[in-house]
GUTOR-165578 format. One record per residue: residue number from 1; residue in three letters; x, y, z of N, C-alpha, C in turn. Coordinates in pm, 1 decimal. Atoms other than C-alpha are relative to their C-alpha. Example, Ala and Ser with C-alpha at 12.3 -4.5 7.8 and 13.67 -1.06 7.14 Angstrom:
2
[r 1 "ala" [89.0 -119.0 0.0] [1230.0 -450.0 780.0] [90.0 120.0 0.0]]
[r 2 "ser" [-82.0 -119.0 -6.0] [1367.0 -106.0 714.0] [-77.0 109.0 73.0]]
END
This chain:
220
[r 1 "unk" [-44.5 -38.0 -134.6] [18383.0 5777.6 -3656.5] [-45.5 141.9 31.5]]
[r 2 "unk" [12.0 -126.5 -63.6] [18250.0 6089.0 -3484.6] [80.4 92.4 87.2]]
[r 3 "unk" [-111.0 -37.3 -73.6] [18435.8 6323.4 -3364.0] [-92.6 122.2 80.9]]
[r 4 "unk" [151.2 -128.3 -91.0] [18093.8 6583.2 -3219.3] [8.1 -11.6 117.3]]
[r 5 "unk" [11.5 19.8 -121.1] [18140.2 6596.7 -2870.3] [-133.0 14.9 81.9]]
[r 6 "unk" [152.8 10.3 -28.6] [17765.6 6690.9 -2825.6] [-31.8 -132.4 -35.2]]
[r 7 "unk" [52.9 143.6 87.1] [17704.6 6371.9 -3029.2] [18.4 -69.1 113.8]]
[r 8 "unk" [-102.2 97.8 -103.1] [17940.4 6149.5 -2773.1] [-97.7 28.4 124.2]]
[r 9 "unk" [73.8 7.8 -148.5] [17783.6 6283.5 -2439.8] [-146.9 15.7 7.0]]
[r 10 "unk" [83.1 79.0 11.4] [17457.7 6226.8 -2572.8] [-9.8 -119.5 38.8]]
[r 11 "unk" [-34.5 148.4 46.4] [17505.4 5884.0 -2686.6] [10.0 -45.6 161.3]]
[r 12 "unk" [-78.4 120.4 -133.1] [17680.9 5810.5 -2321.0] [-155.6 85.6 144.9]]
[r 13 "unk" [92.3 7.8 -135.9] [17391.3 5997.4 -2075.2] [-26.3 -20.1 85.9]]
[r 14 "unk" [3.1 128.9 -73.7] [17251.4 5749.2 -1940.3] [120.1 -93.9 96.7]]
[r 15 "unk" [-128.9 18.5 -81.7] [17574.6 5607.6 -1790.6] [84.1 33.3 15.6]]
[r 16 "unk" [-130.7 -67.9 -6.6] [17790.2 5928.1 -1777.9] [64.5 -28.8 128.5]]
[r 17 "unk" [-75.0 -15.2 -178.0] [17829.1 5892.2 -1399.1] [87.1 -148.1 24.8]]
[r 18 "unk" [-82.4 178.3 -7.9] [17963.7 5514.6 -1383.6] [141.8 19.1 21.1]]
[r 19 "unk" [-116.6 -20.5 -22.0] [18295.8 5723.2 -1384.4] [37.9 51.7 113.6]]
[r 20 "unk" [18.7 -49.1 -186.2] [18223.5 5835.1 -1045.2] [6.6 -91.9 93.6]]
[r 21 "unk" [-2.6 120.2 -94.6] [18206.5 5495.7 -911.7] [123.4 -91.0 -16.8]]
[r 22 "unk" [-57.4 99.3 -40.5] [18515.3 5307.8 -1001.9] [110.2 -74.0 76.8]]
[r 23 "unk" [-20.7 68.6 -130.1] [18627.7 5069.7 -755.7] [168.5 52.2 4.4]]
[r 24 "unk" [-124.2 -93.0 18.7] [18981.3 5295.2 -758.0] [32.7 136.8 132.3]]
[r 25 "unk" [-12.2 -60.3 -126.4] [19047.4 5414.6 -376.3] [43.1 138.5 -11.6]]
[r 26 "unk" [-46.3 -101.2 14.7] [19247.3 5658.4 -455.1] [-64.4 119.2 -89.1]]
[r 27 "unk" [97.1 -76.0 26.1] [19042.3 5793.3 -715.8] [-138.4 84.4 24.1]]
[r 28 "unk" [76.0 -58.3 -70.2] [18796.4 5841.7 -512.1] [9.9 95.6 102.0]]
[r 29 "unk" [-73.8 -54.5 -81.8] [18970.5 5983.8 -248.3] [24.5 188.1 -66.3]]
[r 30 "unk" [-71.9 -133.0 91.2] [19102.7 6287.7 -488.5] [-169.6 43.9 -40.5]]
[r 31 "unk" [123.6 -37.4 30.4] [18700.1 6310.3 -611.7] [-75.1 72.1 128.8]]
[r 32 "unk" [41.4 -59.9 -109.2] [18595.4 6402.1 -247.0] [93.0 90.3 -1.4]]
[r 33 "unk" [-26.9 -119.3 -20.1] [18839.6 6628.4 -236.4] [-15.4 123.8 -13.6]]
[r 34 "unk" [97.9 -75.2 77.8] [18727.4 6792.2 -526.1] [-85.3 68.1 32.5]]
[r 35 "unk" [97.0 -4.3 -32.7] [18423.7 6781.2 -429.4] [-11.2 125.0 167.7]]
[r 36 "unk" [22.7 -92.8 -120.0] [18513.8 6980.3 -67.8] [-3.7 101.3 -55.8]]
[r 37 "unk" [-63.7 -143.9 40.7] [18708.6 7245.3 -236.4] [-107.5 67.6 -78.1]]
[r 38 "unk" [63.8 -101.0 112.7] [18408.1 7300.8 -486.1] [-114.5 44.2 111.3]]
[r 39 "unk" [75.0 -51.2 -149.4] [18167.3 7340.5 -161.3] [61.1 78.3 35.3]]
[r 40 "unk" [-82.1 -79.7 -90.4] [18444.1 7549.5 20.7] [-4.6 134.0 -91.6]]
[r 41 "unk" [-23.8 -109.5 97.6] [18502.3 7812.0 -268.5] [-120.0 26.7 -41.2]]
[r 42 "unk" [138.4 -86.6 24.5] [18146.5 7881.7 -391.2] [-85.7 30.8 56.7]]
[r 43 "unk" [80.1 -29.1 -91.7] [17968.4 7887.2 -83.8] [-65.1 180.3 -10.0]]
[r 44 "unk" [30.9 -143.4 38.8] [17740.3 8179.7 -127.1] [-29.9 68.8 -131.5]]
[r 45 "unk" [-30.4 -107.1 105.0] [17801.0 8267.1 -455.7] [-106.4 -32.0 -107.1]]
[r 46 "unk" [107.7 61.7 38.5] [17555.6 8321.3 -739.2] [105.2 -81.8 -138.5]]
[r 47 "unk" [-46.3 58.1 104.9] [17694.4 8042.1 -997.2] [-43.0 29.9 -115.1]]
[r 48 "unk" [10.6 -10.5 180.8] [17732.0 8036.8 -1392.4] [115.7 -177.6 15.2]]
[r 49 "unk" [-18.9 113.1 24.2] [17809.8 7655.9 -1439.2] [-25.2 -42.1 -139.3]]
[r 50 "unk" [-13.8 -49.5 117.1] [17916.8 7595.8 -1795.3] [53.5 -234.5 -9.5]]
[r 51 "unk" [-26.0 166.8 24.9] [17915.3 7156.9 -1909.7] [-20.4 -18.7 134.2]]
[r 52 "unk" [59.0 40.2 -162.9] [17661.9 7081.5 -1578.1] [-14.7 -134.0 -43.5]]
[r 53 "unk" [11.6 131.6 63.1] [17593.7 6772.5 -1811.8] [-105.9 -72.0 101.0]]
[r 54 "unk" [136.6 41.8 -57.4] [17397.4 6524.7 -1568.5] [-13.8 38.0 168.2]]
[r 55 "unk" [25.3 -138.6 -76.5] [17437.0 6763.9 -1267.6] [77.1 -56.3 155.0]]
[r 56 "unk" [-114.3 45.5 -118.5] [17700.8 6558.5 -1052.1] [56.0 143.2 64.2]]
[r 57 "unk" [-64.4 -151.3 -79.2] [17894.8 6898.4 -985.6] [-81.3 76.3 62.4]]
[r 58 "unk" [110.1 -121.3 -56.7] [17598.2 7104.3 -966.9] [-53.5 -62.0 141.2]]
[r 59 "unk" [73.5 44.2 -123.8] [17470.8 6884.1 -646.3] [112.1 70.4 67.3]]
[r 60 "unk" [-84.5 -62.1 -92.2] [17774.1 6973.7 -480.3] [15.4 161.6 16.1]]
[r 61 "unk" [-37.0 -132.2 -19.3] [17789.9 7314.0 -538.1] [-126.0 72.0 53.5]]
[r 62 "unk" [92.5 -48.1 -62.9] [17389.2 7375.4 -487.7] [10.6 -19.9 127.6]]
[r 63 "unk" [22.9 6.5 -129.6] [17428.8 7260.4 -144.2] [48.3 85.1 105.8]]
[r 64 "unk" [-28.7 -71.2 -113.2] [17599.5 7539.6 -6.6] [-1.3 164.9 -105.4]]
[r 65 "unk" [31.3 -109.1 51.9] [17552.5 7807.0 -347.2] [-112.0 101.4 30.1]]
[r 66 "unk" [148.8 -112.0 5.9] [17290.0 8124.0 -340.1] [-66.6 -56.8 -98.9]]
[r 67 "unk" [141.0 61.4 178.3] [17157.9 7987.9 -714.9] [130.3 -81.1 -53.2]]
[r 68 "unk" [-33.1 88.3 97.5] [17296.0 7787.1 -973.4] [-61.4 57.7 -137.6]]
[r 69 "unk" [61.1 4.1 128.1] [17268.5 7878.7 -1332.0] [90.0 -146.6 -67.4]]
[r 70 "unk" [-48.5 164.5 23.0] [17337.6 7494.7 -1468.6] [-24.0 18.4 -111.1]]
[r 71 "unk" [26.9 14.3 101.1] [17410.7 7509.0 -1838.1] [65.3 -129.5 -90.4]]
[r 72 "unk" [-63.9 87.0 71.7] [17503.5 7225.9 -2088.9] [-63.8 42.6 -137.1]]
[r 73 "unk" [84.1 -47.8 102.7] [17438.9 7214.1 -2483.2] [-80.9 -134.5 -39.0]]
[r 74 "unk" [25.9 152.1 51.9] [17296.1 6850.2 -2470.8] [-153.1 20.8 89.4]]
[r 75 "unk" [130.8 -22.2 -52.9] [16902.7 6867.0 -2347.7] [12.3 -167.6 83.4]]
[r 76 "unk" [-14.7 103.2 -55.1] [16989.8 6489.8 -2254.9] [98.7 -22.2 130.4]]
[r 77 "unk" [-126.6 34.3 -118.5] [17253.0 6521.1 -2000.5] [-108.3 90.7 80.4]]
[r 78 "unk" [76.3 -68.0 -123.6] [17029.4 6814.5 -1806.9] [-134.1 -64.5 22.3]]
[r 79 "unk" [145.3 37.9 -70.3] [16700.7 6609.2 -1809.8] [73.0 -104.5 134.9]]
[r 80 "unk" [-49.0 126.4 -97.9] [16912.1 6347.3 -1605.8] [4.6 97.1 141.6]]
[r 81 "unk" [-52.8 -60.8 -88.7] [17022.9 6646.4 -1401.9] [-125.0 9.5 65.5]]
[r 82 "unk" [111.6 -24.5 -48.4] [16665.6 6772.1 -1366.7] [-93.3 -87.9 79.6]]
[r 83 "unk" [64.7 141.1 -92.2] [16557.3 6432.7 -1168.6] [31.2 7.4 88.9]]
[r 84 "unk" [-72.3 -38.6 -106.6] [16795.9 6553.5 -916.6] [-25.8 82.0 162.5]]
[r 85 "unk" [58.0 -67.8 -86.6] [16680.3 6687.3 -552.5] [98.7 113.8 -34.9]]
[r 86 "unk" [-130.0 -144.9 22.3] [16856.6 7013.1 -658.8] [-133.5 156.5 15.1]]
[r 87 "unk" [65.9 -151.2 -87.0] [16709.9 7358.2 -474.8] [90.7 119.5 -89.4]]
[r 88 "unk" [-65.9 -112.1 48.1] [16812.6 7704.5 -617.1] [79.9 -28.3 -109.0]]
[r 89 "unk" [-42.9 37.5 121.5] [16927.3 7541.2 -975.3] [-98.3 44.0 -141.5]]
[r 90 "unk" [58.1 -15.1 83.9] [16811.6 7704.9 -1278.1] [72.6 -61.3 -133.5]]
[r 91 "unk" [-50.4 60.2 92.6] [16873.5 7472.2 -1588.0] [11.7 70.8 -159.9]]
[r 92 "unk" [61.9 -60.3 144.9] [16913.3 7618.8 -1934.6] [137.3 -69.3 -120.0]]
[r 93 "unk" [-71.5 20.9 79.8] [17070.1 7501.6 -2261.4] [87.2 86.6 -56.7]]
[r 94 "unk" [-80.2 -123.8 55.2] [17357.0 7724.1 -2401.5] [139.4 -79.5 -13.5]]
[r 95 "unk" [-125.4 15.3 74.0] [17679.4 7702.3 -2576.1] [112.5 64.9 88.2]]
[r 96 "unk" [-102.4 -46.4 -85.9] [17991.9 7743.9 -2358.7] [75.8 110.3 -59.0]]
[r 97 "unk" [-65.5 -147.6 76.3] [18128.9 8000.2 -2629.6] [-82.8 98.8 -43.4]]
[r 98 "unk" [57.3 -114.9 -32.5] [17850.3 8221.1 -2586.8] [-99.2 19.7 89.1]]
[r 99 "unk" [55.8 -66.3 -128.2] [17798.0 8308.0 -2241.8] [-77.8 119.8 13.4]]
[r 100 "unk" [100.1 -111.9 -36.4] [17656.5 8632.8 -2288.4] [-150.9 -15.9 -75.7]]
[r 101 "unk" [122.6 71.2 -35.4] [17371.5 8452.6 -2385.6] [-84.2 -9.7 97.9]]
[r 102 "unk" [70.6 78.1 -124.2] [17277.0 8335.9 -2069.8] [-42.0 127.4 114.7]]
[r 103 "unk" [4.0 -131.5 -80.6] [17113.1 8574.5 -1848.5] [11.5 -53.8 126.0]]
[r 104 "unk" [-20.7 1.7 -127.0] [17176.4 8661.4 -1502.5] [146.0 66.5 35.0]]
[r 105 "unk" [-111.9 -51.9 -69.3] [17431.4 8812.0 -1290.3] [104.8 -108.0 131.5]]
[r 106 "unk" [-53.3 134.1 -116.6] [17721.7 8567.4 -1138.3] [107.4 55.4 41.2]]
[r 107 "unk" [-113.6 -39.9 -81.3] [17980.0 8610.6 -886.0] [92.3 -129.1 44.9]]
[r 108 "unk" [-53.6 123.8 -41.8] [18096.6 8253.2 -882.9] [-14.3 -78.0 -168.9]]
[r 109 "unk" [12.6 -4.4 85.4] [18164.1 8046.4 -1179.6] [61.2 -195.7 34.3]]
[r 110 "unk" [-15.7 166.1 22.4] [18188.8 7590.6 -1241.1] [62.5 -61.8 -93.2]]
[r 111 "unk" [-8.1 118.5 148.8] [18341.6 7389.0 -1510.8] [93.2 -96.7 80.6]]
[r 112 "unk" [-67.6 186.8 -98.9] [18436.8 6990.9 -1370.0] [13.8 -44.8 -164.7]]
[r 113 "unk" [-38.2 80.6 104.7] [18603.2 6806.6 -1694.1] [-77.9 85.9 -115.8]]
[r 114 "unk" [65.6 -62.9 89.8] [18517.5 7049.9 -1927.0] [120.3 105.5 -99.1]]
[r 115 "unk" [-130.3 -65.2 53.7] [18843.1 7236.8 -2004.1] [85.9 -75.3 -103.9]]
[r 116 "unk" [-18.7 80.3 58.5] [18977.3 6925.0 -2169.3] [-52.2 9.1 -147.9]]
[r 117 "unk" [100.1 18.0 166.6] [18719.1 6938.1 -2428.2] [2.4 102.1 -102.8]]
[r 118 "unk" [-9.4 -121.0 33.2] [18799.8 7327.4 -2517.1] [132.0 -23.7 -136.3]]
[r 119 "unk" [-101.2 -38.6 46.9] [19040.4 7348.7 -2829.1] [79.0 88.1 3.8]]
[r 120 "unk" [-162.1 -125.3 -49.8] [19388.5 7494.6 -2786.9] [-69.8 129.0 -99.7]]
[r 121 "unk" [11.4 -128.0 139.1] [19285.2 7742.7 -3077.0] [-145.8 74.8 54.9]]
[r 122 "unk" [89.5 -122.8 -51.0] [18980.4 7858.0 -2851.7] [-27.8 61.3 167.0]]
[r 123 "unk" [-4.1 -7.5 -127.7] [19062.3 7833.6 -2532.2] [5.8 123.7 73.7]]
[r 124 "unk" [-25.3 -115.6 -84.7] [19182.6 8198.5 -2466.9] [-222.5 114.4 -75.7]]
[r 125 "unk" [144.5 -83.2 -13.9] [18800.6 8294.8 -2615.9] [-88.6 -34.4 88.8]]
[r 126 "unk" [92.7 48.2 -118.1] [18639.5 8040.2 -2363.0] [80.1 90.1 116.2]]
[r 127 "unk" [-35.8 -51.2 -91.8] [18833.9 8220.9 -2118.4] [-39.4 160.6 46.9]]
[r 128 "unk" [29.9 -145.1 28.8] [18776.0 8568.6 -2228.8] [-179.0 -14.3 70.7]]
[r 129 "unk" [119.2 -11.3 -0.4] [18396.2 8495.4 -2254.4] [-56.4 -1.5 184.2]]
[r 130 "unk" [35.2 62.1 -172.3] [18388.3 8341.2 -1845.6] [44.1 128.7 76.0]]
[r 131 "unk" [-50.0 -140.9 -36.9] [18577.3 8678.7 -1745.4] [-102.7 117.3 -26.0]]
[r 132 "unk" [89.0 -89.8 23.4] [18330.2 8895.4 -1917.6] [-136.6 -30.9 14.1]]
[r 133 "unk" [146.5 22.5 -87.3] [18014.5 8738.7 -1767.4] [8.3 24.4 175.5]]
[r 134 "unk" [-27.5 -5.0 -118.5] [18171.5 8736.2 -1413.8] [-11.6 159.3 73.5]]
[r 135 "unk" [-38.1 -133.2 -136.5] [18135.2 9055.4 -1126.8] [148.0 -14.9 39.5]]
[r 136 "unk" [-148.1 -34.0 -63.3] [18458.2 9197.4 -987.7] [29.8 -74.5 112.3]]
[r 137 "unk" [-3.6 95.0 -125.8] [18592.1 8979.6 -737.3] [-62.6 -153.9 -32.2]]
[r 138 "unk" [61.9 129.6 9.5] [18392.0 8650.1 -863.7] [102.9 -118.9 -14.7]]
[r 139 "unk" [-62.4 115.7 -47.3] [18533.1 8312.2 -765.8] [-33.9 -102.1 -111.8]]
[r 140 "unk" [2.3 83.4 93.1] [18635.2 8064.2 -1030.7] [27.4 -149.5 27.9]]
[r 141 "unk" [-37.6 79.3 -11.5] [18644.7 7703.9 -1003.2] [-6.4 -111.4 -101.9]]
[r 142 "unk" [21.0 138.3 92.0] [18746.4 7417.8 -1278.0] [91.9 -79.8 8.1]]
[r 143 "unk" [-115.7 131.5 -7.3] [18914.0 7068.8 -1303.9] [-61.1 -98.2 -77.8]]
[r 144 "unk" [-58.7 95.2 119.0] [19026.3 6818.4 -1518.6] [54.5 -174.7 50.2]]
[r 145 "unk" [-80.6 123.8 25.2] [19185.3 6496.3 -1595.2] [114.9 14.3 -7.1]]
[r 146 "unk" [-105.0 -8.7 13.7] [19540.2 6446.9 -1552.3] [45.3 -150.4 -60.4]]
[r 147 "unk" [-50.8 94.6 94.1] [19718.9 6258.8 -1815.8] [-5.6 -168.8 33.2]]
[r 148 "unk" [-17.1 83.9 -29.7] [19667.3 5904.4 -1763.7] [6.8 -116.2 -141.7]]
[r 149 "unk" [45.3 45.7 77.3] [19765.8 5638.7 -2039.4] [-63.0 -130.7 -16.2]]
[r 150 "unk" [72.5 141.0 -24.2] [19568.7 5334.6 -1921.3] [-127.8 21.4 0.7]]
[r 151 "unk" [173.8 -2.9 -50.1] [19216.7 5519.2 -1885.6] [-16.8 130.5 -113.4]]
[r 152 "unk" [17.0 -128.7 63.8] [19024.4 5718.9 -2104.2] [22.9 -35.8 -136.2]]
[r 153 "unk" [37.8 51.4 142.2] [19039.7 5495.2 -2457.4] [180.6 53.1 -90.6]]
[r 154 "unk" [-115.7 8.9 78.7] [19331.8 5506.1 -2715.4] [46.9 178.5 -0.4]]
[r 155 "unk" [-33.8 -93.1 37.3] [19537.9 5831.7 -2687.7] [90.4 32.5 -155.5]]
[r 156 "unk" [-12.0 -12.0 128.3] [19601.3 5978.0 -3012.7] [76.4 184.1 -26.8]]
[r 157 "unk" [-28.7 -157.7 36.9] [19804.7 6332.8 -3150.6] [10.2 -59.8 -143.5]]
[r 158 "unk" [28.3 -13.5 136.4] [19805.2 6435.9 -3488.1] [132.3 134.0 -12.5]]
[r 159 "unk" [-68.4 -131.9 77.4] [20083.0 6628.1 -3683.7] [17.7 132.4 -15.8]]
[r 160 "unk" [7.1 -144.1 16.7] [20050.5 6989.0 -3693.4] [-118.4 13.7 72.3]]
[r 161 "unk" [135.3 -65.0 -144.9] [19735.3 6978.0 -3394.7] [33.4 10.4 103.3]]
[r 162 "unk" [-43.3 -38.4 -118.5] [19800.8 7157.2 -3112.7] [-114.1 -90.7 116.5]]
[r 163 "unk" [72.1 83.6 -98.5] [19487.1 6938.6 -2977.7] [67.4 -141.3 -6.6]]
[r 164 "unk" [-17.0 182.7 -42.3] [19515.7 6540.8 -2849.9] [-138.1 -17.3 30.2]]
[r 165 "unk" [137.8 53.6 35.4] [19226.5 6320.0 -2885.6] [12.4 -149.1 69.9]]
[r 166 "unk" [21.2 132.5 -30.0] [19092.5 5987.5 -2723.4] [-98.4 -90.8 -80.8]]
[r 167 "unk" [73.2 78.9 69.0] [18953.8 5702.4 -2919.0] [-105.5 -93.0 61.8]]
[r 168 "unk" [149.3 101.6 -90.3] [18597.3 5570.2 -2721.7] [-99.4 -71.9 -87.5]]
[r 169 "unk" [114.6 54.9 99.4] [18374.4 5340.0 -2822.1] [-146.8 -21.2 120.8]]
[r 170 "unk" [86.9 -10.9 -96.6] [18023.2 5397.3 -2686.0] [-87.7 -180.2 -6.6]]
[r 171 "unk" [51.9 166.4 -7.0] [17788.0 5087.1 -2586.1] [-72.7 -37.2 -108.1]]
[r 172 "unk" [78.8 12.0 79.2] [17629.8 5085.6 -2901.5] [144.3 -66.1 -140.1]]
[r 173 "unk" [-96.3 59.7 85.6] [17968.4 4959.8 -3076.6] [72.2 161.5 -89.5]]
[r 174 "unk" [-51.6 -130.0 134.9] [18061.7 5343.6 -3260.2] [78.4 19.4 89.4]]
[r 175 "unk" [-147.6 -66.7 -42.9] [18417.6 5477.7 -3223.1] [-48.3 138.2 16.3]]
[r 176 "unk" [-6.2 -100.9 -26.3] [18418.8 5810.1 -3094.9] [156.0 60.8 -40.8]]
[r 177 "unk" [-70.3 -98.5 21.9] [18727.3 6063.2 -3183.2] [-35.7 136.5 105.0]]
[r 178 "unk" [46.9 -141.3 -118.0] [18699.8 6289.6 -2826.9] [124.5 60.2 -1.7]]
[r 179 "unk" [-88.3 -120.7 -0.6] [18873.7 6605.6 -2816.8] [60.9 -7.3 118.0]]
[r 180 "unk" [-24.2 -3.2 -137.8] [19061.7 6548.9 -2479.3] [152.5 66.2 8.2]]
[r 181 "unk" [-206.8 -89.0 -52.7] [19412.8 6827.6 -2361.7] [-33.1 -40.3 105.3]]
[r 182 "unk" [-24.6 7.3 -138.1] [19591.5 6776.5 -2059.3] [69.2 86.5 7.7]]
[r 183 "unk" [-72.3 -146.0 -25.3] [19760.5 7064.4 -1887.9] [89.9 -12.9 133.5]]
[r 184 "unk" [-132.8 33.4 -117.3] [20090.9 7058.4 -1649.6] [-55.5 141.5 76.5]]
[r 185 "unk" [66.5 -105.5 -106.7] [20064.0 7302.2 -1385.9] [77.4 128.5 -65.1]]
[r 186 "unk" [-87.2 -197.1 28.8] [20330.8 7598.8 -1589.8] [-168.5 -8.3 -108.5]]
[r 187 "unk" [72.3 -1.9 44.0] [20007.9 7568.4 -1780.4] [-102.9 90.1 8.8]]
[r 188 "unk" [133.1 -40.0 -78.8] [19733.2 7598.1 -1544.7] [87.8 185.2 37.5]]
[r 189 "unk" [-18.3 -163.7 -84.5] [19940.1 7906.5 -1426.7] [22.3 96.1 -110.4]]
[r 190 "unk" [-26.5 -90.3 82.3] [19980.7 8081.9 -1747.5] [-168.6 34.4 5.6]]
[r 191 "unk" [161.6 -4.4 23.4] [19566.0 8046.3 -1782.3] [-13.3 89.1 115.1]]
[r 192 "unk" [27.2 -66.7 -106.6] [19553.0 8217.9 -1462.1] [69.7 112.0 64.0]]
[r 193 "unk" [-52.3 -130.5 -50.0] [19794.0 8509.3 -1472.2] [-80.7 111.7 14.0]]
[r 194 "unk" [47.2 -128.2 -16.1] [19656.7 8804.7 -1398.4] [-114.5 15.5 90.6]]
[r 195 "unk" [74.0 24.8 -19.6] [19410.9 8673.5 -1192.2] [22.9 -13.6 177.8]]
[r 196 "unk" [-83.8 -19.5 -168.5] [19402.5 8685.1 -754.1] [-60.7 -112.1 62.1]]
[r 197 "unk" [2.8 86.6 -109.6] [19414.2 8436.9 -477.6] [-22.1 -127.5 -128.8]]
[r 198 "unk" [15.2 138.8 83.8] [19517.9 8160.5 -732.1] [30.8 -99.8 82.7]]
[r 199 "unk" [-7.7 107.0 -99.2] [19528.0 7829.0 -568.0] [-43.6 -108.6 -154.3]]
[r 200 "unk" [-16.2 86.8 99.5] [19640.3 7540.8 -839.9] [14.2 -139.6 117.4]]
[r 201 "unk" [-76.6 121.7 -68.7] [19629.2 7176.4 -698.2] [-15.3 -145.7 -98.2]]
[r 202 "unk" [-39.3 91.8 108.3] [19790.1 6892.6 -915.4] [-5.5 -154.7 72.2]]
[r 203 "unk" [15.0 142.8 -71.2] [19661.8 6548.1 -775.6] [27.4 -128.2 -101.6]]
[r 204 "unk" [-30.6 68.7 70.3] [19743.5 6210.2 -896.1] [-104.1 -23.7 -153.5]]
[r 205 "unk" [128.3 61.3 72.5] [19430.4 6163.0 -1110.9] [-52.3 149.9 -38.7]]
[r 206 "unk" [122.8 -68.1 5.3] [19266.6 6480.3 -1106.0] [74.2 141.1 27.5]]
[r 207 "unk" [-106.7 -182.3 -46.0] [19417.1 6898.4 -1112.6] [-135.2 64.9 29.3]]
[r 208 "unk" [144.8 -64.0 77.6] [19141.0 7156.3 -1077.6] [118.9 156.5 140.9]]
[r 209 "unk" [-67.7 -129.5 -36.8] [19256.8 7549.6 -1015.7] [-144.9 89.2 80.9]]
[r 210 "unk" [99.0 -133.0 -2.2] [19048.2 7841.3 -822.4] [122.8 131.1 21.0]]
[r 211 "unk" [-44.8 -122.9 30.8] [19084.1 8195.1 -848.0] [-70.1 103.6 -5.6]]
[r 212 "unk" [81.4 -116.6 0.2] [18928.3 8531.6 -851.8] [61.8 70.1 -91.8]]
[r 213 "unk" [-2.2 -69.7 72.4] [18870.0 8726.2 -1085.6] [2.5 205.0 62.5]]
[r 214 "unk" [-16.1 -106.0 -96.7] [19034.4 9065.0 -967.5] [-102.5 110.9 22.5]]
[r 215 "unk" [68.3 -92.1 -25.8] [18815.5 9337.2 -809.5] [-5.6 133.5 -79.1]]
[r 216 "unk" [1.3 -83.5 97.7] [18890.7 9621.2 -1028.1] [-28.3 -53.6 -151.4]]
[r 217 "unk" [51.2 76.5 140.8] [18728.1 9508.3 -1344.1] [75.4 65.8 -131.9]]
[r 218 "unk" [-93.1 -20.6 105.2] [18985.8 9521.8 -1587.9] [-52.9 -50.4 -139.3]]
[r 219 "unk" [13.3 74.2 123.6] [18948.3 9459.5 -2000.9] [64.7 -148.9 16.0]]
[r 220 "unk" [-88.0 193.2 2.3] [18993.5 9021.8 -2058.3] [112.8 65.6 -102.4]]
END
């Protein structure tokens, strides 16, 4: 059983998006919404997009961003992306826990289902790291999955792990072991103290928070 999350969204590529389509009104419904708010909030701004994977988010956000820096660590999820009519998107491979890697200067910042995948035990360094690539004032936007136990493969906790895990099996017959947290909203708002013009919204299916990162550039 694998438990590599690079491994997993390999493996699935090819038909990551299929979760974008299903026939689930409401789900869809909450995905456009998404989808406004991530248009509405980055308009303008230059992005740092962190798990662009096959570049669903990134369409929405190039269409009204200054640039796009579109990173994933899977070369297979961004060639999909790279097929994409996508303008002002620069693609590059990099590791979400070391952003200062990645060059460029951003004032706007992406992660769609990507927080999930972060272990509790590193979460406040993925956080740190997105803070200390960002300009004063830069606009944050990410969202998630909200707990559901009918979708999303066998939920699973473990004894003394502050993470929870889903059990997938890709089309090739292998079990997966995916790293998947869910987060209540006293949650989302602890992740986001200190931080201005927070705006948390907790939908049936789907949460995703923005926020700015305050103008006086304080130590993370």
């Amino acid at each position: 059983m694998s438990t590599d999350l690079a491994e997993y969204y390999r493996s699935r590529a090819p038909e990551y998006e299929v979760i974008y389509f299903r026939p689930d009104a409401a789900r869809l419904f909450e995905l456009e919404e998404q989808a406004r708010a991530v248009r509405s909030w980055l308009a303008g701004r230059d992005v740092l997009e962190v798990a662009a994977g096959t570049g669903w988010w990134t369409v929405h956000a190039a269409s009204v961003a200054n640039s796009i820096t579109a990173t994933d660590i899977n070369e297979e999820t961004l060639a999909i992306a790279k097929t994409k009519p996508l303008e002002k998107v620069n693609f590059q491979i990099a590791d979400a826990f070391a952003l200062d890697q990645v060059p460029g200067t951003f004032n706007g910042f992406l992660a769609c289902f990507w927080l999930s995948h972060v272990s509790r035990k590193r979460l406040k360094e993925f956080l740190i790291g997105v803070y200390n690539r960002l300009e004063p004032g830069s606009r944050v936007f990410m969202a998630d999955n909200n707990y559901d136990p009918n979708l999303g493969g066998r939920f699973v906790q473990e004894p003394g792990n502050p993470d929870t895990y889903r059990l997938r099996e890709d089309k090739h017959g292998e079990e997966h072991k995916v790293l998947k947290n869910y987060y209540s909203r006293e949650e989302l708002e602890d992740l986001t103290q200190g931080m201005d013009n927070i705006q948390i919204h907790m939908g049936f299916h789907y949460w995703w928070i923005m926020y700015e990162k305050p103008s006086s550039n304080k130590p993370a």
